[in-house]
N, C-alpha and C positions, 0 to 999 in steps of 0.2 A: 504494500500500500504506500509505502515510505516514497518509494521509486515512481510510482506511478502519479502520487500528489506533485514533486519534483519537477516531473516534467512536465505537467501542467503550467506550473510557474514557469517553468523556461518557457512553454510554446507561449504565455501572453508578453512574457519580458522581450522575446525575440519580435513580436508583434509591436512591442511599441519601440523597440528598437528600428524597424523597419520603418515607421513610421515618423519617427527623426530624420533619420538617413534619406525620404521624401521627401520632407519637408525643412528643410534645414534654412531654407531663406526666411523662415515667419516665425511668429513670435507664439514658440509653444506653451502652451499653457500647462502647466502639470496636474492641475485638477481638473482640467479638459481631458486627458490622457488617459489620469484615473479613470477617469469615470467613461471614456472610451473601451477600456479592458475591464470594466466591470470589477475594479478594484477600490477598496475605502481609502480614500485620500490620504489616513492618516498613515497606513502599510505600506503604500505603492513605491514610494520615494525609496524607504530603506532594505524593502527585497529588490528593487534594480540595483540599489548598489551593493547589499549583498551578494547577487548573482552577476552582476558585472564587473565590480571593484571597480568601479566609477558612478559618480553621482548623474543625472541627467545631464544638469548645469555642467560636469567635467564632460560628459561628451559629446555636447553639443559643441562647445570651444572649441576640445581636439580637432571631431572634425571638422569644423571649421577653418581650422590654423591649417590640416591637413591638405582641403583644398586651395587654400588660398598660397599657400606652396607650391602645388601641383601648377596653378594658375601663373606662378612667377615663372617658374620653369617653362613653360608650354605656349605661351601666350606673351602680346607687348601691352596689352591692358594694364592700365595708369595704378600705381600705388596704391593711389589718393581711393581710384575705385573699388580694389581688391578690398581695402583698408573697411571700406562702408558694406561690402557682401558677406565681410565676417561677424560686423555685427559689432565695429566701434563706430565711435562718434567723431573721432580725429584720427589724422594721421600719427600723432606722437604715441597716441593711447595705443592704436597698433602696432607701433615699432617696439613700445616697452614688449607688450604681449608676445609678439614675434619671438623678441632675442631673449625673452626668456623661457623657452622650452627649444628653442632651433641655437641659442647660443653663437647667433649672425643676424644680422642685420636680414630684410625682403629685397633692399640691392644685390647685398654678396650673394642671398640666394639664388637671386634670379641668374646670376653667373657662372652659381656653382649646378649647373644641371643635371653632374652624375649625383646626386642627392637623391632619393626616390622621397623625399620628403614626408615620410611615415614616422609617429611619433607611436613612444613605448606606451602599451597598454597590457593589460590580463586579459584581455577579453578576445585580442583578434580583431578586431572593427576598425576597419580603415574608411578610408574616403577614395572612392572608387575602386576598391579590393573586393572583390568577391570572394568570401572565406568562410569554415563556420565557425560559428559563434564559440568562443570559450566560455564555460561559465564555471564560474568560481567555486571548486569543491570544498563546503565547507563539515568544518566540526560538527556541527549539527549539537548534540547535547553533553557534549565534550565542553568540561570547563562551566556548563549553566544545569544546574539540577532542575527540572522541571518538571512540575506534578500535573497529573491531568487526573482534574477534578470534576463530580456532578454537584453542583451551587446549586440549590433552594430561593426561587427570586426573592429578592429584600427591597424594602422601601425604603428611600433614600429623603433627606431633605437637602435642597441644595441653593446654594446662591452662585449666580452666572458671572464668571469671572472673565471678562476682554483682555488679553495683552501678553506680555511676557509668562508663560508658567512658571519662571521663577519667583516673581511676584504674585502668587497665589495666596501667596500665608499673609496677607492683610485681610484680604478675602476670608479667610478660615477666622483671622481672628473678629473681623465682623459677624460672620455667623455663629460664632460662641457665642458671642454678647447676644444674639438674637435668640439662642435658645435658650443660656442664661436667662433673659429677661421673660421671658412664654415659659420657662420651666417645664422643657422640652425633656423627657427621657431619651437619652442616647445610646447609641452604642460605639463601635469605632467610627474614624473618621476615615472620607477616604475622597480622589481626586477624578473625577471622570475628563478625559481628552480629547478631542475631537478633529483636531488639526496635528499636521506634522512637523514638527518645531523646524526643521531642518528646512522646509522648502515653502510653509506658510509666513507672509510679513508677520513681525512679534504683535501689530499693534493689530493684528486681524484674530489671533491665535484663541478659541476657546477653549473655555473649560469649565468647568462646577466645581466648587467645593461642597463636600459633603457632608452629613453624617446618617447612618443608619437609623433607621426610626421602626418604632411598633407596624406591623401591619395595619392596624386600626387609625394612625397617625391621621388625621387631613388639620389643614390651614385653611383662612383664606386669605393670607396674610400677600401681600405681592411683591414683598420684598425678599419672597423663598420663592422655590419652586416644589413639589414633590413628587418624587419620580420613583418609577422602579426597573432595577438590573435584574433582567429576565433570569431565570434562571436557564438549568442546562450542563452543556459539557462546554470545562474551562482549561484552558493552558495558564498555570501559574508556577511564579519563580520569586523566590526571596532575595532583593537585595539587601546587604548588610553595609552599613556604612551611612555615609555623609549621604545627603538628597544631593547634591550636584555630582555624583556619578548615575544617579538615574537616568540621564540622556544615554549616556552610553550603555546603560545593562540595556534600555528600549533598543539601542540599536544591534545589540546582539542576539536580543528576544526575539526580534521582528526579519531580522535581517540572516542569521544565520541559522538560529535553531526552526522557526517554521517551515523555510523549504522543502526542508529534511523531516520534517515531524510525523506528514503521511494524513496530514489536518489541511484542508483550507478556511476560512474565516466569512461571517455573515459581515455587512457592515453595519456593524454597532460600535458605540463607543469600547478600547480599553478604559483600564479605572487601574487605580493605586489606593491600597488599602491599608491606614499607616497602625502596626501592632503595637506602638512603642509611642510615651510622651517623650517629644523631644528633650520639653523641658527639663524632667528629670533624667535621661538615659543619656549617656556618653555619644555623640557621634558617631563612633567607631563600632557602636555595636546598632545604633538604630535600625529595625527593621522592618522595610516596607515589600508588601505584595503586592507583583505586578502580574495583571489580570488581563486574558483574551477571552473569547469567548471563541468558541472551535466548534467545527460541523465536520461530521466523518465523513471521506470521499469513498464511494460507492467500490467495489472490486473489480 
């Protein structure tokens, strides 16, 4: 099942690879893309650059620079024009970009034309190479212990947080004071996400801060929201430590162990689920659960 989920992700990854490599003169939208491939905005981003070992954004430039190589070498089309098909706004801005992966100037290239002007990659993806695709063999659960759990839906209370996730926790502490002041019974708290940190603007980026609540719970308060995380089958994994490695366990969660996992995903939010008061627990030991929700692929 493992092998057959896998290659699923390659045939759509390969698909929206394809579909750059079309489209390379416009302005690709990445949540267009997603949601071309029938993928959740917030996954799409870090399984291509797990299966690629390139971000969108890194291979849209490459091949860009790649052509625009090809084009110095092949062609007397003006700098200035090459400069504006890759997709800068000046001539200078191109030259830094240039000599910093080519380590020459677009003059000396265009001189040097035993160059085949091909930049290194893991993946094989050139700009007019026809090859196939590399895709990055990963660890898979090597390194991230992950449990796969069946969850009980829980009702949540939450307040809608806009912007940076790192600035969440003002947010959280506004919603203490809210239940504080309602004499709200709780349980843990926890983070629901909705955007991809990596590839959404910060000041677009949702999320909720949480906290578990009774079943019976309602408000009409409008300054909450109350929701519930469906229950079902979950992929979860403990991180231990500081919350500023949480981007990067999401990007290991997301990006190397699901491929592999033999799971694909509805699109519903992830959530974080924090076990520990910061206040009194060491950093070093805090631990928070990070939550998918998983759907079994068929045999």
């Amino acid at each position: 099942m493992k092998r057959k989920t896998r290659l699923d992700h390659e045939e759509r990854i390969a698909e929206a690879l394809r579909f750059i490599v079309e489209h390379l003169d416009e302005d690709i939208s990445l949540p267009e893309l997603a949601d071309r491939l029938c993928y959740s905005r917030f996954y799409f981003h870090r399984l291509f650059q797990g299966l690629l070992g390139e971000t969108v954004g890194e291979v849209i430039r490459r091949l860009r620079l790649e052509r625009a190589a090809n084009c110095l070498r092949t062609s007397k089309t003006p700098i200035t024009v090459i400069a504006f098909e890759a997709g800068y706004a000046t001539h200078e801005a191109f030259i830094r970009a240039f000599r910093s992966v080519f380590a020459c100037t677009p003059s000396y290239m265009r001189r040097k034309s035993s160059y085949n002007g091909l930049l290194p990659t893991p993946n094989g993806v050139h700009y007019g190479v026809m090859s196939p695709i590399r895709f990055i063999e990963t660890q898979g659960e090597i390194g991230m212990e992950v449990e796969i759990r069946t969850l009980e839906s829980r009702k949540i209370v939450c307040m809608p947080h806009t912007g940076p996730y790192y600035m969440i926790g003002a947010t959280f502490d506004a919603l203490a004071g809210w239940l504080k002041e309602n004499q709200v019974e709780v349980g843990l708290t926890a983070a629901l996400y909705y955007d991809d940190p990596d590839v959404t603007p910060v000041e677009q980026l949702r999320s909720d801060a949480g906290a578990f609540v009774p079943a019976d719970f309602t408000t009409n308060d409008t300054r909450v929201q109350v929701k519930e995380i469906t229950g079902g089958l979950y992929a979860v994994t403990t991180h231990i430590g500081h919350y500023d490695g949480l981007n990067s366990a999401w990007g290991r969660f997301v990006g190397e162990w699901l491929p592999s996992s033999g799971y694909t995903f509805p699109d519903t939010p992830c959530f974080e689920v924090y076990l520990d008061d910061c206040s009194v627990t060491p950093p070093a030991e805090v631990r928070t659960e990070l939550c998918i929700a998983l759907k079994a692929v068929a045999d």
